[in-house]
Kinemage of the C-alpha trace (Angstrom):
@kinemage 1
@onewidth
@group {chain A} dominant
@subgroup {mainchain}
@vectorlist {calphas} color= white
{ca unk a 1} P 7.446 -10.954 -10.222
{ca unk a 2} L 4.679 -9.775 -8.172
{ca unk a 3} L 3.977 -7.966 -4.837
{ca unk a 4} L 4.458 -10.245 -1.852
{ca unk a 5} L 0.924 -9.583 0.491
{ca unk a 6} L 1.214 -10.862 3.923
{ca unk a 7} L -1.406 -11.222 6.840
{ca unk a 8} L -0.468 -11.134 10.149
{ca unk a 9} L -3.219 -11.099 12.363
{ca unk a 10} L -6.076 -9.074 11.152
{ca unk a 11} L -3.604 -6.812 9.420
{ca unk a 12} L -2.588 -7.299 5.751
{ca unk a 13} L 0.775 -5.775 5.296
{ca unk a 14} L 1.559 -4.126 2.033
{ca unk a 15} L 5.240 -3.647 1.035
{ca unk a 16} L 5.407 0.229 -0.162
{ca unk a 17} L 8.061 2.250 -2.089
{ca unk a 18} L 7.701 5.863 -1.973
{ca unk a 19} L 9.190 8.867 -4.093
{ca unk a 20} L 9.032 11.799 -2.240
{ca unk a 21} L 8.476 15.557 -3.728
{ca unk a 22} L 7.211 13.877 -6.446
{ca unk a 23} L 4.499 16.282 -9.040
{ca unk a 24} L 1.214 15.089 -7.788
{ca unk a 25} L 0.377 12.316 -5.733
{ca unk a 26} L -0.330 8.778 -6.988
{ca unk a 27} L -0.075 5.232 -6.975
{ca unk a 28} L 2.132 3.978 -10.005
{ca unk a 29} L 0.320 1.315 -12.383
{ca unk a 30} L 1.557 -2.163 -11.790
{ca unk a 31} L 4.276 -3.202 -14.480
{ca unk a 32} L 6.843 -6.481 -14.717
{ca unk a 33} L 9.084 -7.094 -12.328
{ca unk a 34} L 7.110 -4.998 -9.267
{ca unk a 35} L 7.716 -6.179 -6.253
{ca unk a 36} L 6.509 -3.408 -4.487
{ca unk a 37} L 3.397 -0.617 -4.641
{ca unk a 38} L 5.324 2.268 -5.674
{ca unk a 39} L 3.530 5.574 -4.622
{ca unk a 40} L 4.729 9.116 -5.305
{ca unk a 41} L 3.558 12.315 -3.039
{ca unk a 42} L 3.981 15.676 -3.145
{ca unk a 43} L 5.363 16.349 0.163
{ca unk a 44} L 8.658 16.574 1.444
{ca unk a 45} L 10.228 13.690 3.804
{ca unk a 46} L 10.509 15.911 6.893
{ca unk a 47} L 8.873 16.051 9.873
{ca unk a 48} L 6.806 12.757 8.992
{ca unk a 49} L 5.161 14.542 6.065
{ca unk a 50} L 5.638 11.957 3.516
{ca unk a 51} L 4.297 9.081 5.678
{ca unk a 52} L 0.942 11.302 6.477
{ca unk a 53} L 0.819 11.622 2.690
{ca unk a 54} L 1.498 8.579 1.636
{ca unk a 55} L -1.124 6.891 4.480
{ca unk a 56} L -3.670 9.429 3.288
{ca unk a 57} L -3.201 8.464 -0.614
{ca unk a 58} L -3.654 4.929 0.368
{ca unk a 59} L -7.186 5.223 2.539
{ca unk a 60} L -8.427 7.384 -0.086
{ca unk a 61} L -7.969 5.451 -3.016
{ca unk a 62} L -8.934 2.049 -0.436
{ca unk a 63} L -11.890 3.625 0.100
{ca unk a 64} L -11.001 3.055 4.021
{ca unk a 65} L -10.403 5.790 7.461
{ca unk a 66} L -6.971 6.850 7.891
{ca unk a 67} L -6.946 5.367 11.384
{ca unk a 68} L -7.097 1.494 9.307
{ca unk a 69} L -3.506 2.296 8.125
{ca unk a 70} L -0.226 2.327 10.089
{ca unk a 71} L 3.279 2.339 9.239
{ca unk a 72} L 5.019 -1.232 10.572
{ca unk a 73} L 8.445 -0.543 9.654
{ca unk a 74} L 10.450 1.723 7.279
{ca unk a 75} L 9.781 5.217 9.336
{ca unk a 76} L 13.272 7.142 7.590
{ca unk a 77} L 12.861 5.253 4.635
{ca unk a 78} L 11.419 4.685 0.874
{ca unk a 79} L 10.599 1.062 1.226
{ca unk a 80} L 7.838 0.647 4.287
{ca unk a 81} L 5.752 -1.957 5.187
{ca unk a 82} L 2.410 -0.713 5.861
{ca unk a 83} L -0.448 -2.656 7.993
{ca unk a 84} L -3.771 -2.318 7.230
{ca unk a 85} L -6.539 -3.331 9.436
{ca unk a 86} L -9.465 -5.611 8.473
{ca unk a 87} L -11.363 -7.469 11.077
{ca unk a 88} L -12.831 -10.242 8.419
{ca unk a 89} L -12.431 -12.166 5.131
{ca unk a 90} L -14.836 -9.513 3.168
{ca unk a 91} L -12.802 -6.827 4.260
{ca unk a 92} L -9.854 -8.548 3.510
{ca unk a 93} L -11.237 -9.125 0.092
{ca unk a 94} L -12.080 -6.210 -0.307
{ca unk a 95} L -8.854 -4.326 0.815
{ca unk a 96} L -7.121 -7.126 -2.174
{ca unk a 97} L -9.604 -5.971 -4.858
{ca unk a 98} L -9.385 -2.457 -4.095
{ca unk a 99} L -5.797 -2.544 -4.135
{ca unk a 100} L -5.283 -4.521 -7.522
{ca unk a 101} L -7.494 -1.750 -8.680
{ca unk a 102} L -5.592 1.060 -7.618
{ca unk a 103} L -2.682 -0.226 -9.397
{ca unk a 104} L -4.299 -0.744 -12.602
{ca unk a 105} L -4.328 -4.709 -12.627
{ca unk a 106} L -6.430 -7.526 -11.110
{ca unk a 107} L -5.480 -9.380 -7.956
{ca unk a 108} L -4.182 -12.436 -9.680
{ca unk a 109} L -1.922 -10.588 -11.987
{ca unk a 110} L -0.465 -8.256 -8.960
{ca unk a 111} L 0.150 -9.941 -5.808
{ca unk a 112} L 1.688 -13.476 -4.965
{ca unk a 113} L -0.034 -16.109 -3.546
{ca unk a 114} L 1.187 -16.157 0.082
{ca unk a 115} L -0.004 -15.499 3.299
{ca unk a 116} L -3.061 -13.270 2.520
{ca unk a 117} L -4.809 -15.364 0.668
């Protein structure tokens, strides 16, 4: 299996599954069968707080602003789809390679060939 990357636009979404109150905050290596990038935080799903942690992991270890990232669709829930600006094919690139490397694999290992690439 492999995690399905779309583009719509200039906005790559990425399909997300979070575990909230989790011990520390971190993107979970890439392992058979993933479908999705699974991300644990810290905080608590009320009030919004997991989303602001879980869009805060995700520009950090992107190496991107905060204000790139928005939540498409999955608000109340663990599986979201979040959109993440990039104006042109280096960022794009970029974003893909940075990505891959956050979850401990390479691009072509990671993500399906689809729409983003």
């Amino acid at each position: 299996m492999a995690i399905h990357l779309r583009l719509q636009g200039t906005t790559l979404i990425v399909p997300v599954k979070v575990t909230p109150k989790g011990s520390r905050n971190e993107i979970l290596p890439f392992g058979p069968g993933d479908v999705w990038v699974k991300v644990k935080v810290t905080a608590a799903p009320e009030d919004g707080a997991a989303n602001t942690a879980v869009r805060t992991l995700l520009a950090k270890q992107l190496k991107i602003p905060i204000s790139q990232l928005r939540l498409i669709s999955g608000h109340q829930a663990r599986q979201k789809q979040v959109g993440i600006d990039c104006q042109t094919e280096a960022a794009l690139n970029r974003l893909i390679t940075r990505l891959a490397q956050a979850l401990q694999s390479d691009a072509a290992t990671c993500f399906a060939q689809g729409g983003a690439f």
